[in-house]
N, C-alpha and C positions, 0 to 999 in steps of 0.2 A: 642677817643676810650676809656682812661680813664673812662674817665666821666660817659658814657656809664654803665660800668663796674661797677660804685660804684652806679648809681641809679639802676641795675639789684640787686646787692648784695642789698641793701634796699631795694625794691622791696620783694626780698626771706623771709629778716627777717622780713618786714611787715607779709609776709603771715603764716609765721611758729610762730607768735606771735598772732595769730588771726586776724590780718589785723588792716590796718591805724584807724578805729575807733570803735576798740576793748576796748578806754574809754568811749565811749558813753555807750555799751552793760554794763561794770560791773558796772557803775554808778548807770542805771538805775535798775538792778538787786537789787542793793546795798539800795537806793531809797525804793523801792518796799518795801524790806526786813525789812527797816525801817518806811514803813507805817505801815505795820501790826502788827509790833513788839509796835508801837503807841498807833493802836487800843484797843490790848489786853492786853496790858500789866499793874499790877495795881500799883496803889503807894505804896510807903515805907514812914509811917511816914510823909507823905504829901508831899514828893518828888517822882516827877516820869522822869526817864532820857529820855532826848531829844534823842530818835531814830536814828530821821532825819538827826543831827548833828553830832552823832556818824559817821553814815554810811556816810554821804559826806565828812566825813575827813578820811576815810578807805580812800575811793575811790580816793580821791586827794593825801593821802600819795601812794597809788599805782600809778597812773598815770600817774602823776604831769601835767595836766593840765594847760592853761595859764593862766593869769588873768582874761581875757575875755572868755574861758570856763567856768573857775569856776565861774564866776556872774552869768552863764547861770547854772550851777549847783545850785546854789544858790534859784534863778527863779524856778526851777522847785521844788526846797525843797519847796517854799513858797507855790507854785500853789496844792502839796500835802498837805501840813500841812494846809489850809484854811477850807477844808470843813469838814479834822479830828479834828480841835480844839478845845478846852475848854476852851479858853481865849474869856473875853468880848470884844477883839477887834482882829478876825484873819487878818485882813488885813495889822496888821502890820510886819507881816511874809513875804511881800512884800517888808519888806526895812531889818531888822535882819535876814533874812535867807540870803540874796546876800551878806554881812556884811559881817558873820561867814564865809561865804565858802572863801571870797575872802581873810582875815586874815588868814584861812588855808592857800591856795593857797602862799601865800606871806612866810610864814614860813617855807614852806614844799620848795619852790624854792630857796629862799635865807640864808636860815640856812645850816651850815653842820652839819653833824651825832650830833644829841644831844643822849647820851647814858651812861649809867650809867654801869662802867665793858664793859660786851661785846653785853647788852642788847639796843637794841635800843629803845629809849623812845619819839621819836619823834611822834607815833600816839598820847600817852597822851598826853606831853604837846599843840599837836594840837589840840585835843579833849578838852581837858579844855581852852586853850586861846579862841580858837573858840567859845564854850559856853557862855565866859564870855562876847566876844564882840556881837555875836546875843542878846543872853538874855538881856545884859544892855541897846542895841538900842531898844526890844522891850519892858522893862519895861520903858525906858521913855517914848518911844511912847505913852505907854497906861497911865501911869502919865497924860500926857498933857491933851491927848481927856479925858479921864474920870477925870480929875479934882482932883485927887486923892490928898491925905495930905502927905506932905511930912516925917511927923513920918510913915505912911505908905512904901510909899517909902523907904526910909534907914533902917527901922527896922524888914520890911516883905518881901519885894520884893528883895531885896538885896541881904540877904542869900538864901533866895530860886535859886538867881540865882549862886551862889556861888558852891550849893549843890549839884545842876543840874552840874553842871561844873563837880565837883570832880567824879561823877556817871559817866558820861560822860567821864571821863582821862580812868576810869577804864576800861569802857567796850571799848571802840575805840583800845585800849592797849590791850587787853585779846582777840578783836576779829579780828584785826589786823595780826596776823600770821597765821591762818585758812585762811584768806580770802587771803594774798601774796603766801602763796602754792596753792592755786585753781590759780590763776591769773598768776603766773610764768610757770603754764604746760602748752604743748603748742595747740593751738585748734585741731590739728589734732590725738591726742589720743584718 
């Protein structure tokens, strides 16, 4: 009878929280929001922040999904960012995007509260580590296949991924609270 009791009470707060897979909906929202913000968005000084990587580390500091969703979050970051790319090799968005989500994933589960005062800073530092580990699997990806020189490599591709990262801490961090008050209300308002 217990038992009973406690899977109805789950049950309730599934539904008064939008239901069991109420992460898939603001991922993909989240996703979306991040293709177009891609699209349109222009560079600063020949950096332009990675969207995509932003909004799936939102969505993972919201969710907290497993390790095996977030690869699957990951997957669909890459299956977006292929045909929006500007890189000579999108297909390596197919091994850095599962990369970054799953190092989200991993810090966002097994860290506690990183915070600075009473600020919580855990979407930045997941924003930027995240950045840093997609970006460096796919600039060496694209090193290898394109044969690239390695003064390239370290003295170009490096800080850009660096950059991208810090653009990245900020905006995951800034958009980060907007997006936990949408996400905490409950679907039936």
């Amino acid at each position: 009878m217990e038992l009973q009791k406690n899977e109805t009470d789950l049950i309730i707060h599934e539904k008064t929280k939008g239901g069991r897979y109420r992460w898939v909906t603001i991922t993909t929202l989240l996703l979306a929001i991040g293709a177009i913000l891609h699209l349109v968005s222009p560079s600063i000084g020949g950096i332009t922040p990675n969207w995509t990587i932003a909004m799936y580390c939102i969505a993972i500091n919201l969710t907290k999904p497993t390790v095996k969703q977030s690869f699957g979050i990951g997957l669909v970051a890459a299956a977006i960012n292929i045909p929006t790319s500007k890189s000579a090799f999108p297909y390596g968005n197919l091994v850095s995007e599962p990369i970054g989500a799953i190092v989200c994933a991993l810090i966002v589960c097994l860290s506690y509260k990183i915070s600075v005062g009473n600020l919580n800073i855990k979407p930045a530092v997941t924003g930027f580590i995240s950045t840093v580990a997609s970006g460096m699997t796919f600039i060496t990806i694209l090193k290898v296949v394109l044969s690239l020189p390695m003064s390239v490599y370290l003295y170009a591709m490096i800080p850009v991924v660096f950059s991208v990262a810090a653009a990245n801490a900020a905006i995951t961090q800034i958009l980060y609270f907007p997006a936990k008050k949408l996400f905490d209300t409950k679907g039936d308002q």
